[in-house]
C-alpha positions as CSV (number, residue, x, y, z in Angstrom):
1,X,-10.8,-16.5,-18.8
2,X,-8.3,-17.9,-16.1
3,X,-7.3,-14.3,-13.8
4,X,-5.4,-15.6,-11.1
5,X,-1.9,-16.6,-10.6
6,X,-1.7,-16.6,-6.5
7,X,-5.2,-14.9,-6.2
8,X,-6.5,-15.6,-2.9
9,X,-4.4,-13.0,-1.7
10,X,-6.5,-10.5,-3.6
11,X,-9.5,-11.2,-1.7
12,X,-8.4,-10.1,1.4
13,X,-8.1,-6.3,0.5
14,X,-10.7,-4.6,-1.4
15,X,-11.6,-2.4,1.5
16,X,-11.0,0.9,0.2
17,X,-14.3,2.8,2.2
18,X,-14.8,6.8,2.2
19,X,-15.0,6.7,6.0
20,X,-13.5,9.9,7.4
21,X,-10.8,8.5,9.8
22,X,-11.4,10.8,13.1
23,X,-10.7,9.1,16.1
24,X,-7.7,6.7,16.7
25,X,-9.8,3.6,16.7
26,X,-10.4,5.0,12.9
27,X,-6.9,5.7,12.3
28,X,-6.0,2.0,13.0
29,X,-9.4,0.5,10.9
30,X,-7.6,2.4,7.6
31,X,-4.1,1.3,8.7
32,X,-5.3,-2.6,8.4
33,X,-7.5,-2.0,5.5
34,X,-4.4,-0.4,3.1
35,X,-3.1,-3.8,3.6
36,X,-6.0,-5.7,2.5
37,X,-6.7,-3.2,-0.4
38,X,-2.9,-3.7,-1.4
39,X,-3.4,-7.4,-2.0
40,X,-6.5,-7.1,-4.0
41,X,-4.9,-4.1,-6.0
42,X,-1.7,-6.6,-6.8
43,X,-4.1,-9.4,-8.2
44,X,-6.5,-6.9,-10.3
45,X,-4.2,-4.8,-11.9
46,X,-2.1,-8.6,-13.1
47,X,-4.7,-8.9,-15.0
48,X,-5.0,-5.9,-17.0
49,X,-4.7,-7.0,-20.7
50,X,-1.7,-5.5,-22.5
51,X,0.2,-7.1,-25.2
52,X,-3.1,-7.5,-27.7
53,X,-4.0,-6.4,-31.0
54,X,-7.1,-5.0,-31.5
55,X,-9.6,-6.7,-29.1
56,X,-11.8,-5.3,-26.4
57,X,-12.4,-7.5,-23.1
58,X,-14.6,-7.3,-20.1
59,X,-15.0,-8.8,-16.9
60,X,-15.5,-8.1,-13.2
61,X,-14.7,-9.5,-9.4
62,X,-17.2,-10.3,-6.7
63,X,-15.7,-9.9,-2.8
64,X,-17.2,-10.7,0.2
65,X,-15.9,-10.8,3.3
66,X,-16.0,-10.6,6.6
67,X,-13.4,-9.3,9.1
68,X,-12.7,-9.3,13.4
69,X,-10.5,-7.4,15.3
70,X,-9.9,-6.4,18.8
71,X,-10.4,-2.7,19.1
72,X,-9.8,-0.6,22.1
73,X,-11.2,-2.6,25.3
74,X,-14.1,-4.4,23.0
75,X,-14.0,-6.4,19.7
76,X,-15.3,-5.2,16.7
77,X,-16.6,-6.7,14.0
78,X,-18.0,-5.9,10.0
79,X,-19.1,-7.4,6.9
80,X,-18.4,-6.1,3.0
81,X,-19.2,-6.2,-0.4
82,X,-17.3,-5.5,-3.2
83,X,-17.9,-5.3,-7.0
84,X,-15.6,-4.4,-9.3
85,X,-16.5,-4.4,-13.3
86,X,-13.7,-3.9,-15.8
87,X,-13.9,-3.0,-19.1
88,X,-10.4,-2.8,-21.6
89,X,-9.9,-1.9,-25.6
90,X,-6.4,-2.1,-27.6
91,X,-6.4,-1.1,-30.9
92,X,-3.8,-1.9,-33.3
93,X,-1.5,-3.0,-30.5
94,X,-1.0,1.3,-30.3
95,X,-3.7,2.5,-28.2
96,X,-5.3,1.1,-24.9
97,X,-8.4,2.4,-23.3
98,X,-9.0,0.6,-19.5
99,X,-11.9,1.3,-16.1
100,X,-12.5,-0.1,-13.6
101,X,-15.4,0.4,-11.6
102,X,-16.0,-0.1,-8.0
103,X,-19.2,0.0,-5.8
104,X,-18.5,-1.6,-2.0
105,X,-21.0,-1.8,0.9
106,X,-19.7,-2.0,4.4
107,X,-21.8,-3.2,7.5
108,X,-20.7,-3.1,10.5
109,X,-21.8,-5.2,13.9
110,X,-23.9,-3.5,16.5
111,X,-21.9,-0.5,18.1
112,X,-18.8,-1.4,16.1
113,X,-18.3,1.5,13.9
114,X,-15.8,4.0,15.1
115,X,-17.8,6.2,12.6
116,X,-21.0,7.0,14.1
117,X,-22.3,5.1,11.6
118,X,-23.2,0.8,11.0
119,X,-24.1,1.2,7.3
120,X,-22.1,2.5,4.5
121,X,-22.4,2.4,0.0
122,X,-19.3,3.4,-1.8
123,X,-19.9,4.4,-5.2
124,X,-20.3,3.4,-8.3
125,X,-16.5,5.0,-8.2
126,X,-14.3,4.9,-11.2
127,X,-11.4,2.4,-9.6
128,X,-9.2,2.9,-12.2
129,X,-9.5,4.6,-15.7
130,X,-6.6,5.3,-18.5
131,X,-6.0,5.6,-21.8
132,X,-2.1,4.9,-22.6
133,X,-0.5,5.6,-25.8
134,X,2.9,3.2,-27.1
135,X,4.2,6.1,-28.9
136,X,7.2,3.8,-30.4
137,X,4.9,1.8,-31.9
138,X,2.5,4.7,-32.6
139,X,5.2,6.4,-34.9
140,X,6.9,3.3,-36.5
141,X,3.4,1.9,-37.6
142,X,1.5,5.7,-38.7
143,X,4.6,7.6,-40.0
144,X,7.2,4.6,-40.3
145,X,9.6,6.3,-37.7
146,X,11.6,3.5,-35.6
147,X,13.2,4.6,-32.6
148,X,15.9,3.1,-30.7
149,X,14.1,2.9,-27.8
150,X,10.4,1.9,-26.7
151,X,8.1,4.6,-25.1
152,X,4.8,4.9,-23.5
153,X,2.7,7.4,-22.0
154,X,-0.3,7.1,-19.6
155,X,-3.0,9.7,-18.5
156,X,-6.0,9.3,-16.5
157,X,-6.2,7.1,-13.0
158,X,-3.9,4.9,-12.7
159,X,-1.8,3.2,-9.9
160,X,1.8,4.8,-9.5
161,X,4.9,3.2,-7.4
162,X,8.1,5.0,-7.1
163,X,11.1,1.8,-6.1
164,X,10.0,-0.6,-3.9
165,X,6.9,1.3,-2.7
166,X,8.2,2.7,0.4
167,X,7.4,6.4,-0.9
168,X,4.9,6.3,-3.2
169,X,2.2,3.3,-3.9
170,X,-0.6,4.6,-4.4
171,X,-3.3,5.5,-7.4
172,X,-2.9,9.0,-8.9
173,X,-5.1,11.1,-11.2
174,X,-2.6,12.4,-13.4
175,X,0.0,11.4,-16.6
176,X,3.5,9.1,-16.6
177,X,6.0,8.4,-19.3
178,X,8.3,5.9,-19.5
179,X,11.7,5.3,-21.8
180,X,13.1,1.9,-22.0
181,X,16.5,1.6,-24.2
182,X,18.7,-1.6,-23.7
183,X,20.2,-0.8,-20.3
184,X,18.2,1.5,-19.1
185,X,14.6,3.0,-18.3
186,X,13.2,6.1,-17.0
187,X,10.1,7.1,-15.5
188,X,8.3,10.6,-15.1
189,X,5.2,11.2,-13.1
190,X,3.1,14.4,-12.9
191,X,-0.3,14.0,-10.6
192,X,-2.2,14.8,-7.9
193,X,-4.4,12.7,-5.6
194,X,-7.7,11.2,-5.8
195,X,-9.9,13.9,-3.3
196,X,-11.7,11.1,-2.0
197,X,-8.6,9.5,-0.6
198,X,-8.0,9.5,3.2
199,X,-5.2,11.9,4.3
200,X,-2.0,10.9,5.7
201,X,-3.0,13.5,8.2
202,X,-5.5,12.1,10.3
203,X,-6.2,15.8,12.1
204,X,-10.1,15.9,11.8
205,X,-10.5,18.8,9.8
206,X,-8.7,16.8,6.5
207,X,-8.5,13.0,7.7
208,X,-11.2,12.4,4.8
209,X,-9.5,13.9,2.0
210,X,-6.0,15.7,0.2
211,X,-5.5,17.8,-2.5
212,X,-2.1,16.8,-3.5
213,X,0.3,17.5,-6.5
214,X,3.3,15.0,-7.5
215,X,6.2,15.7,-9.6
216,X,9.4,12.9,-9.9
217,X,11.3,10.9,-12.2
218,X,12.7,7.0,-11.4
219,X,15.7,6.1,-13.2
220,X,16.3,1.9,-13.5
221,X,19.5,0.4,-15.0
222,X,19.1,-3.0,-17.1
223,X,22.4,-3.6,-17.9
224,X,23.4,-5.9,-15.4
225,X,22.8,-9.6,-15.3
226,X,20.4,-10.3,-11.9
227,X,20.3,-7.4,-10.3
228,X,18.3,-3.9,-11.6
229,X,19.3,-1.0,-9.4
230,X,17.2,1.9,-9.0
231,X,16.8,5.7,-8.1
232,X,14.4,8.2,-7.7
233,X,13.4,11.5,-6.4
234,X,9.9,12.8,-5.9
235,X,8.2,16.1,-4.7
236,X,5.0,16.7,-3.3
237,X,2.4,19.3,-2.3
238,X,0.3,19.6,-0.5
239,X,-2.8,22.1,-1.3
240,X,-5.3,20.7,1.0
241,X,-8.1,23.1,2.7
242,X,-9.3,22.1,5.9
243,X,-13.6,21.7,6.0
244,X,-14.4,23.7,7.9
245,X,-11.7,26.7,7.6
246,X,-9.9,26.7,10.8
247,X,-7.9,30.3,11.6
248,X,-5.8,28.7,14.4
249,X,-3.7,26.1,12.9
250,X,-2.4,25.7,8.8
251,X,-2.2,22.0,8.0
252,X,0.7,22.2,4.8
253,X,3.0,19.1,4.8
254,X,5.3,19.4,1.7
255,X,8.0,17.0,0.7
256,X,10.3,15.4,-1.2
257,X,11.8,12.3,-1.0
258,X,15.3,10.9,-2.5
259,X,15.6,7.2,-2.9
260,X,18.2,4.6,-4.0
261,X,18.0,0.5,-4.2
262,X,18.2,-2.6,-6.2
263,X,16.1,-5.6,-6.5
264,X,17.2,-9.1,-7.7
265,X,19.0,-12.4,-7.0
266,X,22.1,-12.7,-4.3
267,X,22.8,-16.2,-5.4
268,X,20.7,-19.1,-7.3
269,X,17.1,-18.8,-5.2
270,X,18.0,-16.4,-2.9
271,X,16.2,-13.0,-3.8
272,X,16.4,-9.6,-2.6
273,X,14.8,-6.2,-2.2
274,X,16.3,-3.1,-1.1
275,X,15.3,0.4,-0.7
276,X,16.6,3.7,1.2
277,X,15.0,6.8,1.3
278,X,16.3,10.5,2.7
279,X,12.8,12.7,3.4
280,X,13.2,16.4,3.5
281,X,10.5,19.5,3.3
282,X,8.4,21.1,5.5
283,X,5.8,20.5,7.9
284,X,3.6,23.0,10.1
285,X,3.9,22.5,13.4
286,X,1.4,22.3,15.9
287,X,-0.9,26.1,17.2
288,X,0.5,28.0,14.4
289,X,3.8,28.3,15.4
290,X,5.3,28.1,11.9
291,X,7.3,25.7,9.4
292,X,9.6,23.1,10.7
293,X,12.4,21.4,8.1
294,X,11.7,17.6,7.4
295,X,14.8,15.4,7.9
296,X,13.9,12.2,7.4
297,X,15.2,8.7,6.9
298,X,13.6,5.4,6.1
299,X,14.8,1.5,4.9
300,X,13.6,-2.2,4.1
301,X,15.9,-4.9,3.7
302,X,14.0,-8.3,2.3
303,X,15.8,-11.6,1.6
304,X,13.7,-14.5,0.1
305,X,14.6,-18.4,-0.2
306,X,12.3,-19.9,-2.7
307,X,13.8,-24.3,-1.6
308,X,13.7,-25.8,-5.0
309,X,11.5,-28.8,-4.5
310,X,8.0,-29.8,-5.0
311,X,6.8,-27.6,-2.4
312,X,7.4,-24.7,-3.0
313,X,8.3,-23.4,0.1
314,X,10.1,-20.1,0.3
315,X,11.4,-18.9,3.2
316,X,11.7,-14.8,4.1
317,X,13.6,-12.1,6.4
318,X,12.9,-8.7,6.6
319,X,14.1,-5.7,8.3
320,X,12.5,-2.0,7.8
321,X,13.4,1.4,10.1
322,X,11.7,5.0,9.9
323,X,12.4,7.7,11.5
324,X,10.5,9.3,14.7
325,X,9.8,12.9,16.6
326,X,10.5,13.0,20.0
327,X,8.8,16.2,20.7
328,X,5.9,15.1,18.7
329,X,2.3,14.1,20.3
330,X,0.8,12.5,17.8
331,X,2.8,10.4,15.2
332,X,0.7,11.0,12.6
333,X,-1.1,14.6,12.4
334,X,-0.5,18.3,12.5
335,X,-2.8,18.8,15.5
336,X,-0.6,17.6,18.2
337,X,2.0,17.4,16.4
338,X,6.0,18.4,15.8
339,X,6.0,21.1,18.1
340,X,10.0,22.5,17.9
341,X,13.0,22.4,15.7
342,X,13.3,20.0,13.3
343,X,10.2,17.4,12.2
344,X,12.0,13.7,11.8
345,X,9.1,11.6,11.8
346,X,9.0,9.8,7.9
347,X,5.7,10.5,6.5
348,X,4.9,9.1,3.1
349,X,2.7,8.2,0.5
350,X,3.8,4.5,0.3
351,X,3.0,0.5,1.2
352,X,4.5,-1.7,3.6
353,X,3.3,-4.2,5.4
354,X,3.4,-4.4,9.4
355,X,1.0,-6.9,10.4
356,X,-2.4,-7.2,10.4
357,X,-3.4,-7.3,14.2
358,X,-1.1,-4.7,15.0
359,X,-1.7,-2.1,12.0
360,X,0.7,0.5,12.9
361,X,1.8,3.0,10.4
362,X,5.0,3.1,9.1
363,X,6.8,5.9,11.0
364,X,8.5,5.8,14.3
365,X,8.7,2.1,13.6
366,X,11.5,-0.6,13.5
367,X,10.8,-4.5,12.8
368,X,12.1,-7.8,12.1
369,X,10.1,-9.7,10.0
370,X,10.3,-13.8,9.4
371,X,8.2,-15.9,6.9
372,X,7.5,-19.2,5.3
373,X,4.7,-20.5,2.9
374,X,4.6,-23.3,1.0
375,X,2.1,-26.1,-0.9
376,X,1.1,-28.6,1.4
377,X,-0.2,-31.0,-1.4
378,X,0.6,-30.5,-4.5
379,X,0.5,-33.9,-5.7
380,X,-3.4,-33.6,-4.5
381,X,-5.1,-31.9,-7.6
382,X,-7.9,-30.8,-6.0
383,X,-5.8,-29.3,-2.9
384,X,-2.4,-28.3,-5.4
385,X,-3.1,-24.6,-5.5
386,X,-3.5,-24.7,-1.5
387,X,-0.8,-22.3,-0.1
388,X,-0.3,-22.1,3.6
389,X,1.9,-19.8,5.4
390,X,3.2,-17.7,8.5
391,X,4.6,-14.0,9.9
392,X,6.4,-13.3,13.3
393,X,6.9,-10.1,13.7
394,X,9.3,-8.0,16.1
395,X,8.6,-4.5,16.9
396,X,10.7,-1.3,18.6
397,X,10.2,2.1,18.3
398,X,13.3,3.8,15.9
399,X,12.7,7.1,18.3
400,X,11.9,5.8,22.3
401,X,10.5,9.3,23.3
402,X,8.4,9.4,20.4
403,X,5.1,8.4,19.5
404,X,4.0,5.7,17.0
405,X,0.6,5.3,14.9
406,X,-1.2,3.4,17.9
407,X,-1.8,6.2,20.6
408,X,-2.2,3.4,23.2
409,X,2.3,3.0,23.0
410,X,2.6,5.7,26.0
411,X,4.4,3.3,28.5
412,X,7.9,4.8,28.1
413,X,9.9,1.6,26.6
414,X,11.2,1.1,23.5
415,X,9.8,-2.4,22.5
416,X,6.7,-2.3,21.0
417,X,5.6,-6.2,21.2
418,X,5.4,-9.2,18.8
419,X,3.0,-10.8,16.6
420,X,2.1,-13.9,14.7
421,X,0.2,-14.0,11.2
422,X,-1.2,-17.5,9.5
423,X,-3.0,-17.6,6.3
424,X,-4.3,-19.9,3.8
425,X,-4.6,-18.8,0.0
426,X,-6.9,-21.9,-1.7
427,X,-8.1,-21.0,-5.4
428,X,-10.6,-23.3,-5.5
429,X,-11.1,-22.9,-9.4
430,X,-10.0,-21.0,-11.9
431,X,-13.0,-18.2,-11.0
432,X,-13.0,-18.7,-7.1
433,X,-10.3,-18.5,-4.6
434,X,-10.9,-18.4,-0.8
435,X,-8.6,-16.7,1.9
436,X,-8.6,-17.3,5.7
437,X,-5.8,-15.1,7.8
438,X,-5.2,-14.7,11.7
439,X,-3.3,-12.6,13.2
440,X,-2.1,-12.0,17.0
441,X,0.0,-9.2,18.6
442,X,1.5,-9.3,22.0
443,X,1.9,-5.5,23.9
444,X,5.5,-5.2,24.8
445,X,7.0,-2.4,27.6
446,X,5.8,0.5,25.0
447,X,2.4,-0.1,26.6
448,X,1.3,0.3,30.4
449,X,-1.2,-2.7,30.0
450,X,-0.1,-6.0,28.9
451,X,-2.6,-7.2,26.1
452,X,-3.1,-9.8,23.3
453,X,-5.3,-8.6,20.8
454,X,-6.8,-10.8,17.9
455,X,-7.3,-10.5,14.1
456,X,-9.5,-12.6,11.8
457,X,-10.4,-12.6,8.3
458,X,-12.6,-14.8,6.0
459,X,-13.1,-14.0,2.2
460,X,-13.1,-14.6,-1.1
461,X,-13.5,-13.6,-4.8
462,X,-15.4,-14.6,-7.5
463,X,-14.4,-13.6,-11.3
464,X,-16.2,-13.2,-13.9
């Protein structure tokens, strides 16, 4: 069974660890490794069965890998394994039944771990696991009913994304529906989080988990030719406990997020993305001293040039904002956090990528991104599905008296520093794909010291 498309780009993520993230060394290890899980999320969830009759299928992934970075003052270095078994029933093209199962082992190199610890074994954790229900189908084929429009529902684990991404990608215990008529579809989510999951509060007392509820509904319109605007709202909250109980500070962060875009083609080649979102809510701020209102803003422009010719080269610009605090300490947590007035920092649930060496978290952030990959030979068949490409990034804090994700920006200036990514995606066969990246970032005046720091990644996956 042939499971790939682009695969290679899977391998690289599959690091989804239960370390408790408690120090900022930490914060930036789970920063880097949401990218890496994102690509290998992508490729296994395209290959979820769907459109079958009554058939049941199995299968699983073998990733190993091995990762180098340049931590603070040293350079770190760890090895993983990760299995993932899959197992998927449809019956009469009505009813679907799909897990996933996951089971990773993490070793890091002598004094690398900025968890006290060099050896770690994740699971056997249920991945993903859902049973989903095509009620239009369901009633036309039991009862004879046909309904003008095509429905589905979905409860159990399953990976949610509100728009583009930018405030909610993520996997949710919980149900969705979806409506599709002719020109339009709509999509409701009710869930909460995996407890597991590592909090987008890195205070120690809940880095290492969240207890949170989500409520929202995505509205898409169809009816035009190219193009398929979007919008959305979505609440969350937040009902975590800190362990242990701590009397001096409450750690609530509710909020909601609006958003609005379109994705499609600008002319013949030329594709776009777009997505705006307006945050409000509330946040605690930092010693107790009450609720502050969330206002909120963040965006991400992406244009794409996929050259018609053999190659396949495609060339990319992006530009993404959030918002910042300038009265907070810490970008990301409650402890040290928004101390007065109004909290502007974006904080959200969502994926976007912002370089590999670098990691930072999207929030208090600005960049400029330019791309280009291609297929250096594809009239070579045992080098066509050899992909190649590139990233430069620019980076500027959206709030100058603000902090960002990477507590080491304390210089004073707004430009945060550049960075180059290279990567190679080779799928080998139709089972086994290897992935090779590197990345370097360049400090800019946001930091007293003037640094390079390096990123490398090997890996690949095996598919059974």
């Amino acid at each position: 069974m042939c499971r790939w498309g682009m695969a290679v780009a899977v391998v690289a993520g599959a690091l989804a660890s239960p370390l408790a993230a408690q120090s900022p060394q930490a914060n930036q290890f789970f920063q880097r490794e949401q990218f890496l899980r994102e690509d290998t999320r992508r490729q296994l969830d395209a290959d979820m069965p769907t459109e079958q009759k009554t058939v049941a299928t199995w299968g699983g992934y073998i990733i190993p890998q091995w990762q180098q970075y340049d931590d603070v003052r040293k350079q770190s270095n760890f090895r993983q394994i990760d299995l993932r078994l899959w197992g998927n029933v449809v019956v009469d093209e009505v009813h679907q039944f799909y897990a996933r199962m996951k089971l990773i082992h993490t070793n890091f190199g002598p004094g690398d771990s900025p968890f006290g610890w060099n050896q770690d074994l994740e699971g056997p954790n249920l991945d993903q696991g859902f049973y989903e229900l095509r009620l239009s189908k369901a009633l036309k084929k039991y009862w004879g009913i046909d309904l003008p429009f095509d429905s589905r529902v979905t409860v159990g684990r399953q990976f949610v994304e509100f728009g583009n991404g930018l405030s909610l990608s993520t996997i949710l215990d919980g149900g969705t529906f979806a409506v599709e008529t002719g020109q339009w579809r709509a999509t409701g989510l009710f869930a909460t989080t995996v407890r597991s999951d590592e909090n987008i509060d890195h205070s120690p007392l809940v880095a290492d988990h969240m207890d949170r509820t989500f409520g929202g509904m995505q509205i898409d319109y169809l009816g035009l030719s190219g193009h398929q605007p979007f919008a959305y709202f979505l609440v969350q909250h937040d009902s975590t406990e800190e362990e242990p109980e701590d009397y001096r500070q409450e750690y609530d962060y509710d909020s909601n997020y609006f958003g609005f875009g379109s994705n499609g083609e600008v002319v013949q080649n030329v594709r776009y993305a777009t997505e705006i979102v307006f945050q409000t809510g509330t946040s605690q701020r930092q010693n107790n001293l009450g609720k502050s209102p969330i206002a909120a803003f963040a965006f991400d422009q992406l244009f794409e040039y996929y050259i018609p010719v053999k190659h396949d080269p495609v060339l990319g610009v992006e530009y993404a904002v959030a918002t910042g605090d300038a009265d907070r300490t810490s970008a990301t947590d409650t402890v040290a956090g928004n101390r007065s007035g109004r909290d502007n920092a974006f904080r959200s649930f969502g994926y976007i990528n912002t370089g590999y060496s670098s990691a930072y978290e999207f929030t208090n952030l600005q960049f400029l991104r330019t791309g280009f990959r291609f297929k250096p030979m594809p009239d070579c068949p045992a080098l066509a599905k050899l992909e190649i490409g590139s990233d430069l990034f620019w980076y500027w804090k959206q709030q100058i008296d603000g902090p960002v994700s990477d507590f080491r920006a304390d210089g004073g200036g707004r430009e945060l520093g550049t960075e180059v990514d290279i990567y190679a995606n080779y799928r080998i066969f139709s089972d086994l794909a290897v992935m090779v990246r590197y990345g370097r970032f360049w400090t800019g005046e946001a930091y007293r010291d003037d640094e390079k720091r390096d990123y490398l990644y090997a890996g690949l996956i095996y598919s059974f």
